[in-house]
C-alpha positions in Angstrom: 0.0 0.0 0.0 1.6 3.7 -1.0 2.3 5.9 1.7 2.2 9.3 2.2 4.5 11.1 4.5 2.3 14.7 5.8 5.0 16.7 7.4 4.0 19.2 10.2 4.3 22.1 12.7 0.8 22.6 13.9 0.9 25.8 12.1 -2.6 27.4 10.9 -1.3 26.7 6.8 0.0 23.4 8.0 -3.7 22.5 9.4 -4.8 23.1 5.5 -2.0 21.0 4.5 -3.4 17.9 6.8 -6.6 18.3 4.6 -5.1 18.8 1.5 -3.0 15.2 2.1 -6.1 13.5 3.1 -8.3 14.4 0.3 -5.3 13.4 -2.3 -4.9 9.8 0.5 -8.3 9.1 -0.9 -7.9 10.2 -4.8 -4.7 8.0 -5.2 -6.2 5.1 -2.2 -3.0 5.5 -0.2 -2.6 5.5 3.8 -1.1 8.9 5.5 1.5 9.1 8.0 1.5 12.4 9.9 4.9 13.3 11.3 6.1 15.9 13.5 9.8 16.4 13.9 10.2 18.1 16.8 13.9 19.5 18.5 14.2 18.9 22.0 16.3 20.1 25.1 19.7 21.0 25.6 22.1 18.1 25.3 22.9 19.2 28.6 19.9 18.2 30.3 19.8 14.8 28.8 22.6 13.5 29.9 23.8 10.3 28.4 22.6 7.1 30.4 20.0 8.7 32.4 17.0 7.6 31.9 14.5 10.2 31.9 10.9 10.3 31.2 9.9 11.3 27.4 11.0 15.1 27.2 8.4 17.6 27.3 9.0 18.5 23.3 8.4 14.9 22.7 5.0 14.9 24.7 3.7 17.6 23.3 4.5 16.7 19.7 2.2 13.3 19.9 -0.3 15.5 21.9 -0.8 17.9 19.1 -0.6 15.1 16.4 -3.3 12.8 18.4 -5.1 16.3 17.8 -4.6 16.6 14.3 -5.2 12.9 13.3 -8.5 13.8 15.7 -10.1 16.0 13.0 -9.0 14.1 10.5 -10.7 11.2 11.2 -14.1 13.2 12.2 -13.5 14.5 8.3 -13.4 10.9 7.2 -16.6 10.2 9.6 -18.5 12.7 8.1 -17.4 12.5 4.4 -20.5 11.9 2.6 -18.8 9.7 -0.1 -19.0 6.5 2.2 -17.8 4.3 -0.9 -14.6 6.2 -1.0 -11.4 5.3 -0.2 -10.6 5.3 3.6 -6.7 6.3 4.3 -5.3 4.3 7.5 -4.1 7.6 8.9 -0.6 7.0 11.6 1.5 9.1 13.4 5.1 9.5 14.3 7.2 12.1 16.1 10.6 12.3 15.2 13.4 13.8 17.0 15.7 15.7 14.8 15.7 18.4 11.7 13.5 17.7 8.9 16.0 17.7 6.0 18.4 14.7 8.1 15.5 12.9 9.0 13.9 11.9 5.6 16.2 8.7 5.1 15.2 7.4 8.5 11.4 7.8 7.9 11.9 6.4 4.3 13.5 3.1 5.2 10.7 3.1 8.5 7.4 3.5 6.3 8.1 3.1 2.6 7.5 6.5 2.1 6.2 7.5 -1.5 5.3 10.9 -1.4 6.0 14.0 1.3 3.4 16.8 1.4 4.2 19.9 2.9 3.3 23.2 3.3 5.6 26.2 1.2 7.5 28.1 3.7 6.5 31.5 5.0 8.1 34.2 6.3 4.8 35.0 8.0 5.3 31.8 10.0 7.3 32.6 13.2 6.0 29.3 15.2 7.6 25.8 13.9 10.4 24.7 12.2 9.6 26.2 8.7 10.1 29.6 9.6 13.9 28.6 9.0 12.9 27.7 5.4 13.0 23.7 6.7 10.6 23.9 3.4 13.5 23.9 1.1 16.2 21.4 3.1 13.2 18.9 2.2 12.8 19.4 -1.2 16.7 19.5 -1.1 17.5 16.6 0.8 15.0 14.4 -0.1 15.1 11.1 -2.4 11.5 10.9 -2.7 8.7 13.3 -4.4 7.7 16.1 -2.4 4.7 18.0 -3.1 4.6 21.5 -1.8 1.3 22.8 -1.1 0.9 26.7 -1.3 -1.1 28.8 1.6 -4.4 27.6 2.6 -4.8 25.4 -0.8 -7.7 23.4 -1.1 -7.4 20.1 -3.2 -9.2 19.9 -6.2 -8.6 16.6 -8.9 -6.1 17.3 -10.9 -7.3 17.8 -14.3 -4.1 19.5 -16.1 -0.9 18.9 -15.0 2.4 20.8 -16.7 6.0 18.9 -16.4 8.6 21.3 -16.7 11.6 19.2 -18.4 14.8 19.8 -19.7 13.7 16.4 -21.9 16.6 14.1 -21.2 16.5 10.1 -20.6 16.0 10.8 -16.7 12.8 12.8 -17.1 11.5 9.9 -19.3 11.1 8.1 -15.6 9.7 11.1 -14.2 7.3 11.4 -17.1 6.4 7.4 -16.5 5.8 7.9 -12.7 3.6 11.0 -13.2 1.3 9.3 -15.2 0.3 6.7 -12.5 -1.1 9.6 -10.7 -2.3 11.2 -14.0 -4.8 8.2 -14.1 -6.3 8.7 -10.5 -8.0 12.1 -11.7 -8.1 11.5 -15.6 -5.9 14.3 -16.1 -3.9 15.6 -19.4 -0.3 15.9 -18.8 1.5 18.6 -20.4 4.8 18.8 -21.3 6.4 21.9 -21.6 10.0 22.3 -22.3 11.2 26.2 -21.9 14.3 27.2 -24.3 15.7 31.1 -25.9 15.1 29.5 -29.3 12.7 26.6 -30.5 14.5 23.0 -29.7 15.6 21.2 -32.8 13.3 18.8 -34.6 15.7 15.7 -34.1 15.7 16.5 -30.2 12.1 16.7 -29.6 11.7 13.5 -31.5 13.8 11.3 -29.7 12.8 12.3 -26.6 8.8 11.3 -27.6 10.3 8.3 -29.2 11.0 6.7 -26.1 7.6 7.5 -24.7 6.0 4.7 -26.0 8.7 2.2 -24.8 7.5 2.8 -21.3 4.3 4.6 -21.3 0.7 4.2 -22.5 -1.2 6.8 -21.2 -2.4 8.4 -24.1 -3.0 12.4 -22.6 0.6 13.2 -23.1 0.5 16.7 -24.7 3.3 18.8 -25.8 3.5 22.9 -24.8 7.1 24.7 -26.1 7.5 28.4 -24.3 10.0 30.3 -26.0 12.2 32.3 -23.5 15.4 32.7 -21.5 14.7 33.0 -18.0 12.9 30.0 -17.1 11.5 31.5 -13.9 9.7 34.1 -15.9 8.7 31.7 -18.2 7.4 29.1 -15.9 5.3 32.0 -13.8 3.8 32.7 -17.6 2.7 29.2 -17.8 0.7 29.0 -14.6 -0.6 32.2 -15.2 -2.3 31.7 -18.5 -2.6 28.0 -18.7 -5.4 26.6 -16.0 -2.7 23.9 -14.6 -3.7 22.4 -11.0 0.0 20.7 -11.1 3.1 22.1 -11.8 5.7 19.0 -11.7 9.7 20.0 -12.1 13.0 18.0 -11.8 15.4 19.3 -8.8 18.6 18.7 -10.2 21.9 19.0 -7.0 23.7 21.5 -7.2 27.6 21.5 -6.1 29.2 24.2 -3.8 30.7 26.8 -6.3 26.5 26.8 -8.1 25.2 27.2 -4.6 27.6 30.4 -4.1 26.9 31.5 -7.6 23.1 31.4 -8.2 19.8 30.2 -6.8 18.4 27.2 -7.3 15.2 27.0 -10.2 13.4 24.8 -7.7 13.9 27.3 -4.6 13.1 30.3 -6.6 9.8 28.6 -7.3 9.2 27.5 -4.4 9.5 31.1 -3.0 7.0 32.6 -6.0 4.7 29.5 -6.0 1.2 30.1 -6.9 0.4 26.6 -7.5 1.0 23.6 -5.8 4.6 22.0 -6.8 5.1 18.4 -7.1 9.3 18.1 -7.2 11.1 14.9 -8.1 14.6 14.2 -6.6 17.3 13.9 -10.1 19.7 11.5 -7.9 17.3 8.9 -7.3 15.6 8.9 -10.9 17.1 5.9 -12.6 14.2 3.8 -12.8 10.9 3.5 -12.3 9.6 5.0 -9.4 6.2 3.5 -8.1 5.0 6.6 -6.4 1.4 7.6 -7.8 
């Protein structure tokens, strides 16, 4: 059974978030796992080989969660749909920083998917007001979907892949459509260059399409520009896309002190929710969606 992971800080956006996970739980008939990853005392006060009571951080993390899974549940209850999919919603609080703690809860539940809420400057309680947003997306070897402020979920109908059209994004392409086929949705492809891409290019990326993939809404959308920022803000602006999907692709030390990533910038301006896709991992099929 797919998994997904709903990271949170009990913020009032993170509370939309919850909802936002649940509603896709049912769409795509997966369970949810609602984490908290919490820091606790000073090492100080916790010394090694004492054995103290759970911490106070740690008590009030599955407190609030028992709270949030609470609601949840009473949504579930009173979902009028009772033929739908019910989600077998868990909890877990985790010790730690969100970006080093995604390996440990990967291997623990078989994570497929991370949902989480875009960071805001706005949010001075919990561990995204230090942009813990972004060492997710950055860290992470699994799909995380970022979910703007107090989005609601609606079936995705469109959904607009941002690729650079190499073999990689082929697997990408292949995984998205498994969630493509949940809501019925087209998937547009939209590959952003400063001139139009070559004939010979375009055609061999397509010509692996059918090698691995059936779906048969695959469209095709070139936007002619240099800044892909500007030109990715167009495309959500004046196509009606309830997806925007994109590649992160590492960067090394000398790119970090040079420029900002594509994915962070979006992340910062993101009007639409933002389903990102590790490059490291992508080397076969993922079964995420």
């Amino acid at each position: 059974m797919k998994t997904i992971l709903m990271l949170t800080d009990f913020s009032i956006n993170a509370g939309y978030v919850a909802q936002y996970a649940l509603a896709l739980a049912q769409k795509i008939e997966a369970n949810l796992l609602v984490c908290n990853i919490y820091q606790a005392g000073a090492l100080e006060e916790r010394a090694v080989g004492e054995h103290l009571p759970i911490c106070l951080e740690e008590q009030n993390s599955i407190y609030d969660i028992d709270a949030v899974i609470a609601h949840l549940t009473a949504r579930l209850d009173e979902d009028d749909q009772k033929e739908a999919f019910r989600p077998v919603i868990t909890q877990c609080s985790e010790e730690g920083l969100p970006g080093e703690e995604l390996a440990h809860l990967m291997s623990k539940y078989n994570i497929q998917l991370a949902v989480i809420s875009a960071h805001s400057k706005h949010n001075l309680n919990g561990y995204f007001e230090k942009d813990h947003a972004w060492d997710i997306v950055e860290k992470a070897n699994f799909p995380v979907l970022v979910i703007p402020y107090q989005a609601r979920f609606e079936p995705f109908k469109l959904m607009a892949f941002a690729t650079v059209m190499n073999y990689t994004d082929i697997t990408v392409l292949e995984s998205l459509t498994g969630l493509a086929k949940h809501t019925n949705s087209e998937i547009l492809i939209s590959n952003i260059a400063a001139q139009p891409e070559e004939d010979d290019d375009i055609e061999k990326f397509f010509n692996q399409i059918p090698f691995k993939i059936t779906y048969p809404k695959i469209l095709y959308h070139n936007i002619k520009g240099r800044d892909v920022i500007s030109s990715l803000k167009h495309l959500c602006s004046f196509i009606d896309i309830d997806l925007l999907v994109i590649v992160h692709r590492r960067r090394n030390l000398l790119q970090k002190m040079f420029s900002t990533s594509i994915t962070r910038k979006m992340m910062s301006r993101q009007e639409k929710p933002l389903l990102v896709f590790p490059c490291a991992t992508v080397t076969e099929s993922l079964v995420v969606l």
